[in-house]
C-alpha positions in Angstrom: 32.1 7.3 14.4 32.9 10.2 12.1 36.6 10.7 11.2 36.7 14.1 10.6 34.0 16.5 12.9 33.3 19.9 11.5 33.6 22.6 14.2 33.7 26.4 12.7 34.5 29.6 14.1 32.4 33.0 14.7 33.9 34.0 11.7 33.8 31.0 9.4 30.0 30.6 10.3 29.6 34.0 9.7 31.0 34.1 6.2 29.2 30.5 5.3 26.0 32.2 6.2 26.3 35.4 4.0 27.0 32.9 0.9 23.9 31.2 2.0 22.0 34.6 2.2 23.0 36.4 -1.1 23.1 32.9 -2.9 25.1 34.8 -6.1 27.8 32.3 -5.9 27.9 29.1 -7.8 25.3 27.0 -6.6 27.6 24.3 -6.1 29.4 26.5 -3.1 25.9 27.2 -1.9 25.3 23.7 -1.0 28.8 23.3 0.4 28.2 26.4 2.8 24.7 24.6 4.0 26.5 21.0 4.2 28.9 22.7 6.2 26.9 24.7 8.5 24.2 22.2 9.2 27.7 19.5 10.3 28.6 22.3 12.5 29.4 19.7 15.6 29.1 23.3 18.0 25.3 23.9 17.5 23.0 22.1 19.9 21.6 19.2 17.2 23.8 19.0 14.2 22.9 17.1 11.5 23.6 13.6 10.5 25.5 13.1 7.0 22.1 11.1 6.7 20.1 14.3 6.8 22.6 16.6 4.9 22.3 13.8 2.2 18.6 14.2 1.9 18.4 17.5 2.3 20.9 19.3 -0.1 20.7 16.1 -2.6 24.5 14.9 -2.0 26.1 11.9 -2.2 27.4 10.1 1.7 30.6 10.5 0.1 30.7 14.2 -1.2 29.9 14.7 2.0 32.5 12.7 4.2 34.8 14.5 1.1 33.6 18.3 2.3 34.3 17.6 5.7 37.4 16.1 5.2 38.9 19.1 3.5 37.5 20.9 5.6 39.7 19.7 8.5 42.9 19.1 6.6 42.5 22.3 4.0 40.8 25.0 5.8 37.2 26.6 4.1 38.0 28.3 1.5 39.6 25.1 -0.3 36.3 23.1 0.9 34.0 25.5 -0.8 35.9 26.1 -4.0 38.0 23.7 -4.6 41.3 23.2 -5.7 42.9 24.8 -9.1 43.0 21.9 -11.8 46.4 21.2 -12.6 45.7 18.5 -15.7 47.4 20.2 -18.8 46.4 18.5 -21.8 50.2 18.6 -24.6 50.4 20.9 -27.6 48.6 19.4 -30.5 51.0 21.3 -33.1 54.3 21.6 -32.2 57.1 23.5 -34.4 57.3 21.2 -37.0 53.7 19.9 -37.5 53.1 23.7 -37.6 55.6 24.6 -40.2 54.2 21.2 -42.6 50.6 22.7 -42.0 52.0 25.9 -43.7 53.5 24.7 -46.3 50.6 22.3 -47.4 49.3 25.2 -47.6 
């Protein structure tokens, strides 16, 4: 049994379907917005994580992922994503900077 069902609103299927329409975002929200809308549990036959695997090429797991945040962060997070928060530290700091200027 699935842990997390998908069930959107007028307006969230709505929106879903004008990304899939106009299909000028990235194509990796595209295939969210179809894998979401084909899980729809409210239309009469949705489909299986087995069909949404085969047809928008994604992996079981992607898929038990999008649903997932779905549920617990609402759609626009499930489309997009979240912001990357990894920061990689200075290479140069102060005095690395001030021996690469005297070098030369």
């Amino acid at each position: 049994m699935k842990r997390y069902i998908v069930t959107l609103t007028d307006a969230e299927r709505t929106h879903l379907q004008t990304i899939t329409r106009k299909r000028k975002s990235d194509s990796a929200v595209v295939k969210r917005a179809f894998a979401l809308l084909a899980a729809d549990a409210q239309q009469p036959n949705p489909a299986t994580d087995q069909q949404i695997q085969q047809t928008y090429h994604l992996s079981l797991r992607t898929i038990e992922r999008l649903r997932q945040r779905f549920v617990e962060e609402g759609l626009e997070l499930a489309l997009n994503g979240k912001k990357r928060t990894v920061y990689t530290p200075k290479t140069f700091d102060g005095s690395v900077e001030a021996h690469l200027i005297a070098l030369r």
